[in-house]
C-alpha positions in Angstrom: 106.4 51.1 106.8 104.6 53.4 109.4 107.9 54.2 110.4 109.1 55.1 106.9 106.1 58.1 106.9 106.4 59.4 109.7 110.1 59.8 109.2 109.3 61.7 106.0 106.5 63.6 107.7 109.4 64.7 110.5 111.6 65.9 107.4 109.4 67.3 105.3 107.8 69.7 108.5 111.5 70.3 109.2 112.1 72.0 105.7 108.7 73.4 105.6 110.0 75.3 109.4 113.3 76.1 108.1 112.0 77.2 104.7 109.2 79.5 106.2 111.9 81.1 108.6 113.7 82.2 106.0 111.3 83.9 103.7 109.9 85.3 107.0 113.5 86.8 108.0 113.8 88.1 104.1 110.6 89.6 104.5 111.2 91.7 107.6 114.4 92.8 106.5 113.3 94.0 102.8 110.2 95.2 103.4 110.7 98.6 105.2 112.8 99.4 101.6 110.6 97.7 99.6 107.8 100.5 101.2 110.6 103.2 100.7 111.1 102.3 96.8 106.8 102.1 96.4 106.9 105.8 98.0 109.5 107.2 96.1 108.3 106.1 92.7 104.8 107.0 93.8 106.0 110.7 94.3 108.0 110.6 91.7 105.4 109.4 88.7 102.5 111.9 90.8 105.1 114.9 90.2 105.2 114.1 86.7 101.4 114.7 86.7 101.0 117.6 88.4 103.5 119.9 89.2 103.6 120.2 93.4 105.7 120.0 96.4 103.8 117.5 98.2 101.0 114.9 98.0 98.6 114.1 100.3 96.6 110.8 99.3 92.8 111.9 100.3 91.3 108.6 99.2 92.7 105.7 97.9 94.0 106.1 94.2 93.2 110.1 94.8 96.0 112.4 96.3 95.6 116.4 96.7 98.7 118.6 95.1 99.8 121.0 97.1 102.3 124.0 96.9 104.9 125.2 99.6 102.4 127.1 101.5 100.1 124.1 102.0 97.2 125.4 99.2 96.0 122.7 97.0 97.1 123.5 93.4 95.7 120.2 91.9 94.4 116.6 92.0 95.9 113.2 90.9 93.8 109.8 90.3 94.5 106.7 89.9 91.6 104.7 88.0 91.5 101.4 86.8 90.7 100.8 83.0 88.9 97.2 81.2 91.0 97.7 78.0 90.6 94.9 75.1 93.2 92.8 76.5 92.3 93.2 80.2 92.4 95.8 82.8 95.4 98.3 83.4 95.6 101.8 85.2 95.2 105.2 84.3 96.5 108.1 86.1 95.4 111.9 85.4 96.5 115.0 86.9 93.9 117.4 87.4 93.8 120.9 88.1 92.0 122.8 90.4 89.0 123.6 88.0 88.8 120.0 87.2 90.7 119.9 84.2 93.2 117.7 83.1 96.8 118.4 83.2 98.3 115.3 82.0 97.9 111.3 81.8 99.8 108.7 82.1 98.5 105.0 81.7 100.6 102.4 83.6 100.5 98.7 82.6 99.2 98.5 79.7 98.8 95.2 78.1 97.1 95.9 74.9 97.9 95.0 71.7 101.1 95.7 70.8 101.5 97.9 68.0 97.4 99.2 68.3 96.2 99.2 72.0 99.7 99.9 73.3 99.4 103.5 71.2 97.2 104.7 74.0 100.9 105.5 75.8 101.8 107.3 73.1 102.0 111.4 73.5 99.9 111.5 70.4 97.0 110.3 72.2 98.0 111.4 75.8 97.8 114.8 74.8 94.3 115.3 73.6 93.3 114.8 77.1 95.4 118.1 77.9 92.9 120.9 79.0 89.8 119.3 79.1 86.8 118.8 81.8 84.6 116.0 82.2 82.1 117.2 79.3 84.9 116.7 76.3 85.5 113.1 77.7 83.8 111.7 75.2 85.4 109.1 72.3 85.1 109.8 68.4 86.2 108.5 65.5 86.9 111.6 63.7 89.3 114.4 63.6 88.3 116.4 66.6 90.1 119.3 68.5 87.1 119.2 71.5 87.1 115.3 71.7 89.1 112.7 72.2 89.7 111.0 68.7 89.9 107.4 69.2 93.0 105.6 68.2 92.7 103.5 64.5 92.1 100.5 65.3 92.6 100.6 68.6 88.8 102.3 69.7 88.2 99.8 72.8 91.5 100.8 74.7 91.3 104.5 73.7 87.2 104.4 75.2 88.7 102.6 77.8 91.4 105.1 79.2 88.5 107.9 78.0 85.9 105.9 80.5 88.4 105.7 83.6 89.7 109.1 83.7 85.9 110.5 83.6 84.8 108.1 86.1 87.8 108.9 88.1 86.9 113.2 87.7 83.4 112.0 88.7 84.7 110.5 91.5 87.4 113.3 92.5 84.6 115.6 92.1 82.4 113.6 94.9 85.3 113.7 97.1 86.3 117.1 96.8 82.9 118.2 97.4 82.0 116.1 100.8 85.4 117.8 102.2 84.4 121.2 101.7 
């Protein structure tokens, strides 16, 4: 009997080794691509945000635009939003006046067919042009506001609340490093 368990106990620590050698071998051999993919798409959805030819990240979840001669045309952040069905991530680019360029909310998991309208370009663009003091949700047709989305008002305030509290932050930043 004793010798029964610790038979089993020699076998299973065997496939426990041999199984945890091999997902340590995958590892080191995908994860230098894996890192080159995360960079790549990371440039590749900041450029779509704000228009530069480099990105340096000056905080986590905040990166400085810059052009070819090294001068800082913009900012992009990366905020985290409590939507209605959970939390998902907003990014904004900013200008250098602190006004927004563009958004883009990444995965979203709201409602389908209401919250998931906050991707849409109908709402996206509202945010176009404006400063911290038109971040403000209403339910009414509004060109200096964002109008909230029918149906929808907790993940429209909620992509509203993380790109001012992002600004607010990028503003904090921005100002120590002067």
């Amino acid at each position: 009997m004793i010798k029964n368990i610790f038979k089993i106990g020699i076998n299973l620590m065997f496939v426990c080794l041999v199984g945890g050698t091999i997902l340590a071998a995958t590892n080191f051999i995908t994860a230098p691509k894996i890192e080159e993919i995360e960079k790549e798409t990371k440039l590749k959805v900041l450029s779509v945000l704000l228009t530069a030819n480099q990105f340096k990240e000056i905080k986590p979840g905040f990166f400085e635009g810059l052009n070819a001669k090294g001068e800082t045309v913009g900012y992009v952040i990366s905020y985290l939003a409590q939507g209605y069905c959970g939390g998902f991530w907003v990014m904004a680019g900013v200008n250098k006046e602190f006004k927004i360029v563009r958004i883009s909310v990444m995965s979203n998991k709201e409602t389908p067919g209401l919250g998931t309208k906050i991707e849409e370009d109908k709402f996206r663009n509202q945010f176009k042009g404006k400063g911290m003091e038109n971040l403000e949700v209403v339910k009414t047709p509004t060109a200096d506001k964002i109008q909230a989305i029918t149906g929808a008002t907790i993940s429209s305030q909620a992509v509203t609340e993380a790109v001012k509290k992002g600004l607010e932050e990028l503003k904090r930043i921005v100002k120590k490093s002067r």
